[in-house]
N, C-alpha and C positions, 0 to 999 in steps of 0.2 A: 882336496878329495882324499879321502880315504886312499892308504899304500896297496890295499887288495879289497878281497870281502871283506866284512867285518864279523860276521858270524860271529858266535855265544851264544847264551841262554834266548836273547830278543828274536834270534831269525827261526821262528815256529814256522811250521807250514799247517794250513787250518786242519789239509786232509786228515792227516796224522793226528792231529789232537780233539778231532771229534772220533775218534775211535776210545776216547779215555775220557775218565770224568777230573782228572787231576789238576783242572783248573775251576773245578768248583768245590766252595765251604758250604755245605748244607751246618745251618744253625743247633745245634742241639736245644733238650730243652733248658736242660740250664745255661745256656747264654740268653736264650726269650726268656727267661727268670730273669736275667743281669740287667736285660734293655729294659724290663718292664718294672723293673726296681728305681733303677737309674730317673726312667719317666715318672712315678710315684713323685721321687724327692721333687722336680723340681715342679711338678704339679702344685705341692704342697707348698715353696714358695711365688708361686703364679709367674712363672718365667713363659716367656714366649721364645718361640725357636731363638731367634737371632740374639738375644740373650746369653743362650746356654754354651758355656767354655766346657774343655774338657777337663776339671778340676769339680764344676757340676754335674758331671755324668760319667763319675766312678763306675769301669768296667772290671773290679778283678781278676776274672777268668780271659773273655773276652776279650778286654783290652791287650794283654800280648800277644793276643792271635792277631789281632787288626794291625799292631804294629808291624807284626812279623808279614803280614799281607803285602803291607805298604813294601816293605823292601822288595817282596818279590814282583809288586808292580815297577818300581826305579830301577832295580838294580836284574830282576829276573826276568819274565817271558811279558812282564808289561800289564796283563790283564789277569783280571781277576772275577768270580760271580760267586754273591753271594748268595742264597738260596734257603728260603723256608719264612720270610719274615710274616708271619700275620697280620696282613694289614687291615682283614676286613672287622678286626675283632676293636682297631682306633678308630676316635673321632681321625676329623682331616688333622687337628690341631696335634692329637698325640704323634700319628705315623709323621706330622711334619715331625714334632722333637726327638720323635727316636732318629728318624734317619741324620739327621741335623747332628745329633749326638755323636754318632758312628764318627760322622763326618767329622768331628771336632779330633776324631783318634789319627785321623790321617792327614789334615791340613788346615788351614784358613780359610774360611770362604772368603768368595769376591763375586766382584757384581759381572753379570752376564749378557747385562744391556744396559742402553745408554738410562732404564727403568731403575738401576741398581737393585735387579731382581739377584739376592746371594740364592734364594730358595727358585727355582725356575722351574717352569709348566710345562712339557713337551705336548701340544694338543694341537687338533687341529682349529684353526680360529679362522679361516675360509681367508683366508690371505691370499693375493695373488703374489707369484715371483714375479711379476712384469714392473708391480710397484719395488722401484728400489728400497725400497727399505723395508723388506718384508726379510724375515730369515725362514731357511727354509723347514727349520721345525715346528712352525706354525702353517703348516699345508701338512696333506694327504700323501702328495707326491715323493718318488725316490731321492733320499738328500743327494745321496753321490759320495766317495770315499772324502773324507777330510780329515782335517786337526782342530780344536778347540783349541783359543789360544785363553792357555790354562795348564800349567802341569798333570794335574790329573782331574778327571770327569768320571761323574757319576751319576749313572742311573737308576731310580727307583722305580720296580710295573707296579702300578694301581688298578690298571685294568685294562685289557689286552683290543687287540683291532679281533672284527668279527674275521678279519684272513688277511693276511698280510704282516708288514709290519716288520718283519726278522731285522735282528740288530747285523750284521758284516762286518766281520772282522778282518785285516791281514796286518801281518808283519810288516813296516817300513822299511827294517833292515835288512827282511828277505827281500822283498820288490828293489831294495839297491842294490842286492847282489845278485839276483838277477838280473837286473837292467844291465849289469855291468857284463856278465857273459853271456845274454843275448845283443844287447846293443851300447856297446863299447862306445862308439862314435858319438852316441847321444847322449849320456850318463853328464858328460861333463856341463849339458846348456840345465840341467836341475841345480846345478850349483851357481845358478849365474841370477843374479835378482830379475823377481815377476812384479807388476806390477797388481796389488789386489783391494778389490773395492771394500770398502769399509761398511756399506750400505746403511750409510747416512750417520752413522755415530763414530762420531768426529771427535777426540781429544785436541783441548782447548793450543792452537796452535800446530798444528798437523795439517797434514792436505788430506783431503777425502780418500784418499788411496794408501798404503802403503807398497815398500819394496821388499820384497825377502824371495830367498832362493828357496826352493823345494827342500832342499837338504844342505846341511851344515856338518862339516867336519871339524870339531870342536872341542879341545881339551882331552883327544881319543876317542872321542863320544858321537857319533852318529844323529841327530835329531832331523828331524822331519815337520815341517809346519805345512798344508796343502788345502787348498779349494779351487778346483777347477774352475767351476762355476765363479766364483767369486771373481778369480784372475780373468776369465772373459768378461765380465760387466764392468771389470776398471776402464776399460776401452770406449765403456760411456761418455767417458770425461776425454774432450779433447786434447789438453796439455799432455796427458798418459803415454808413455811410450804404446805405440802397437804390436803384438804381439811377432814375431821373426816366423820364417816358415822352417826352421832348424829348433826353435823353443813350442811351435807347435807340435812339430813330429816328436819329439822331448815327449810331452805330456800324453799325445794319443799311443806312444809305446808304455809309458806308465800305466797310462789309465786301461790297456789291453791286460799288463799284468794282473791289475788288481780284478778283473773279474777269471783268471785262471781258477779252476775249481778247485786244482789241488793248494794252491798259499789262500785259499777263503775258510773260515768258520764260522756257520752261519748261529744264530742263538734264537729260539724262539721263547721269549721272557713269557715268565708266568706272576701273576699276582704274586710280589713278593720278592723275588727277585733284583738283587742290586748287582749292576753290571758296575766295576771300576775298569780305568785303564790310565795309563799313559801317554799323553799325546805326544811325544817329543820320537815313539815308536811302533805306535800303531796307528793306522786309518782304521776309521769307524765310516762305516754306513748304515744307512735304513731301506728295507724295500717300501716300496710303494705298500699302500694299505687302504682297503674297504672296512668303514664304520659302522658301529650298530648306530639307526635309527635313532635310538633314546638316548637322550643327553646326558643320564648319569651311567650309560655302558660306554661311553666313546673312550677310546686310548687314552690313554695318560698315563705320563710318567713327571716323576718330580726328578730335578735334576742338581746336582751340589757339582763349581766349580772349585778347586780345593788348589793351595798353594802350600805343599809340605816343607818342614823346616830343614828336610836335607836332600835335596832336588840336585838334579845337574844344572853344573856350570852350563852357561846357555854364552851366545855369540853377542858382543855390543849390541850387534844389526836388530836384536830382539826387543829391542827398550824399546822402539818404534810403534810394535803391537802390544808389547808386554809393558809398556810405561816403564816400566824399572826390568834388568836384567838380574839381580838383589836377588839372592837364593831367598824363600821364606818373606819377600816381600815382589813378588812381581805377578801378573797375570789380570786377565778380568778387562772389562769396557767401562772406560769411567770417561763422563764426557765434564762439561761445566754445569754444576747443579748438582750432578750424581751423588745420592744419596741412597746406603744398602737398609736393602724390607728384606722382609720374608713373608708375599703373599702367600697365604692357606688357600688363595683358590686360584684360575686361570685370572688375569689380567689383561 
């Protein structure tokens, strides 16, 4: 465990920065010139997303700002929105390669299910959570604060819920420091391993489950892996340790944090709109959300999980989810078979 708080740039509190816009890049027009250049060339050689490197999609201007993004997601307040992309002006196939593109300025993709989707759908596809192997980004319903296991994640709006929907954000490293001076006593069972369901995509020789503690004090470094949810369905499985009534009270005092109004910022995405963040320091949630009727109005967001070449050191204990703990080579669901697409449409 960490010697006190940990405090720095990471421990935001939401209230305070939705008072400011200093965590959004609105595009100019010459950088929509840059993406829309960049997507010409590789039109012109007929490359499809998963094709296109960043050596393909020369951003002059742009590209140092995205670099410089990237640090302040690792190294600064963790998230980032980007803001203004027009997306209704590409087919699906262009807005996949520009965002694809972007993405290539900030990481590796990797695959997001056992499908090796690098490009990934956020819709709702009438899924039930009752079936264990549903995620819960394929429902309507609230995800609930988590971690993507992925250095960083990112989302693209294509087109918004008729109400609902807000992305939720908080600080990891504020909710550890405050767990730590509201409830001292507890702090210590988040550092102690949970066991959490895999929901059904299984890496070849693993157990359906793995174990990770909520929080890692690592290298100096803070990180945070979390699904509530996911750690009560491991208990599916008989063999699973059961949960303790000292690692429950653990979690329903986190989980009290994380809806405090003042560490939440809420984001209500517009067409356009790319949310990045860091998982190793923020929780991401979704609210619940009502759909339009018509199938080409329903939600959707495309999603890129990215694995940057200069990440933090991460804990052995991570190779478990992460397959490799390898800066620039770890993250993503890859089962036996797994092979990366980039579907253009929901699958």
């Amino acid at each position: 465990m960490p010697p006190g708080p940990v405090g720095g740039p990471g421990a935001w509190r939401g209230q305070a920065l939705a008072r400011s816009d200093e965590w959004i890049h609105r595009l100019t027009p010459a950088e929509i010139a840059e993406l829309e250049a960049a997507l010409a060339a590789t039109d012109r050689r007929g490359l499809d997303p998963l094709q296109v490197t960043r050596a393909d999609f020369p951003l002059p201007g742009l590209g140092p700002t995205l670099e410089g993004l990237r640090r302040e997601l690792l190294h600064g307040r963790g998230f980032v929105l980007l803001r203004g992309l027009p997306v209704a002006r590409y087919s699906p196939r262009q807005v996949a390669t520009i965002y694809w593109g972007i993405g290539t300025w900030l990481g590796r993709a990797v695959s997001q299910n056992a499908q090796g989707h690098a490009l990934g759908h956020v819709r709702d596809a009438g899924r039930d959570m009752a079936d264990p192997t549903t995620r819960v980004y394929q429902t309507r319903r609230r995800q609930g604060y988590h971690t993507d296991s992925v250095d960083i994640v990112g989302l693209l709006c294509l087109q918004k819920a008729r109400s609902g929907g807000l992305s939720s954000l908080v600080s990891s490293v504020t909710a550890h420091d405050e767990m730590r001076r509201r409830h001292p006593e507890l702090l210590p069972a988040l550092f102690e391993p949970f066991c959490v369901d895999r929901r059904g995509e299984v890496p070849a020789g693993m157990k359906p489950w793995f174990e990770l503690a909520v929080y890692h004090w690592y290298a100096g470094q803070l990180s945070a892996i979390y699904h509530r949810g996911y750690i009560e369905a491991a208990e599916r499985f008989p063999e699973a340790p059961r949960l303790t009534a000292r690692q429950r009270a653990a979690l329903d005092a986190l989980d009290a944090l994380l809806e405090d109004p003042e560490l939440v910022l809420h984001m209500d995405f517009e067409p356009g709109d790319i949310q990045l963040l860091h998982n190793h320091q923020v929780f991401h949630d979704r609210t619940g959300y009502e759909d339009w009727p018509e199938p080409e109005r329903k939600r959707h967001l495309l999603r890129l999980w990215l694995c940057p070449p200069d990440g933090r050191p991460l804990p052995p204990a991570y190779a478990q989810r992460y397959g490799s703990v390898e800066i620039g080579n770890r993250g993503g669901i890859v089962v036996p078979g797994t092979r990366l697409t980039a579907p253009l449409a929901p699958c």
